[in-house]
C-alpha positions, 0 to 999 in steps of 0.5 A: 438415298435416290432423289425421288424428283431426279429425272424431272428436270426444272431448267432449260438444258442442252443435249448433243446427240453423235455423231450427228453433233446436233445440239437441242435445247431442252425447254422442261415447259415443252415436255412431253415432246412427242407420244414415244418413251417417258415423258422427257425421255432421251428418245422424247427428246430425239423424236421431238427433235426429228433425230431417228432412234429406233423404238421397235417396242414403242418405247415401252422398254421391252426391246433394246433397240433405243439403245445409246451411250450417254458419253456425258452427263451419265450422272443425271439419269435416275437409276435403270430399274431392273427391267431397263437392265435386263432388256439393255443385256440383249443389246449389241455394244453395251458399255457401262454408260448404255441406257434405254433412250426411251427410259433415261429422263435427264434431271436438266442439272447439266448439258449431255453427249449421248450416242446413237450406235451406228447399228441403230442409226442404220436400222432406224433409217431402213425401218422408217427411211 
């Protein structure tokens, strides 16, 4: 049975974002953080932090290029939705922890550790270097 409130978090919590190993405290108050992405985002959360993660789509999951890798805390994220699933399919690198930064809303119940793939680094440098 899915939690219909997961994915809106209540308190602060913390993410690391790789390799970078930058940490940004989460405020749920503070939310949205910037216009890219669902409210709350993993990509929000990026941008709202001026950590680079490409969005060719806009964050509006039809692309793959937010993809990342969410080494801890996985279990926080609401379910991927189908649509989620079939853009994460055309993304280099997937892994069974691969989400869409720009759908994936932490519920704030525990810190995570997500990487930014180093294709995505380096295509986000050169489109907005």
């Amino acid at each position: 049975m899915s939690d219909p409130k997961k994915g809106t978090p209540r308190a602060p919590f913390r993410v690391t974002f790789l390799p970078e190993g930058k940490t940004v405290e989460v405020d749920p108050a503070d939310v949205p953080f910037q216009r890219d992405g669902k409210p709350g985002s993993l990509l929000d959360i990026a941008l709202g932090a001026d950590i680079d993660i490409d969005h060719a789509c806009g964050g509006v999951c039809a692309c793959s290029t937010c993809h990342v890798i969410v080494r801890e805390g996985f279990d926080t994220l609401p379910e991927a939705t189908e649509e989620e699933e079939d853009q994460l399919d055309e993304a280099p690198g997937l892994e069974p922890t691969s989400r869409l930064a720009c759908q994936a809303v932490p519920d704030g119940t525990v810190d995570l550790v997500v990487e930014i793939p180093s294709w995505n680094r380096n295509h986000a440098r050169e489109e907005h270097g």
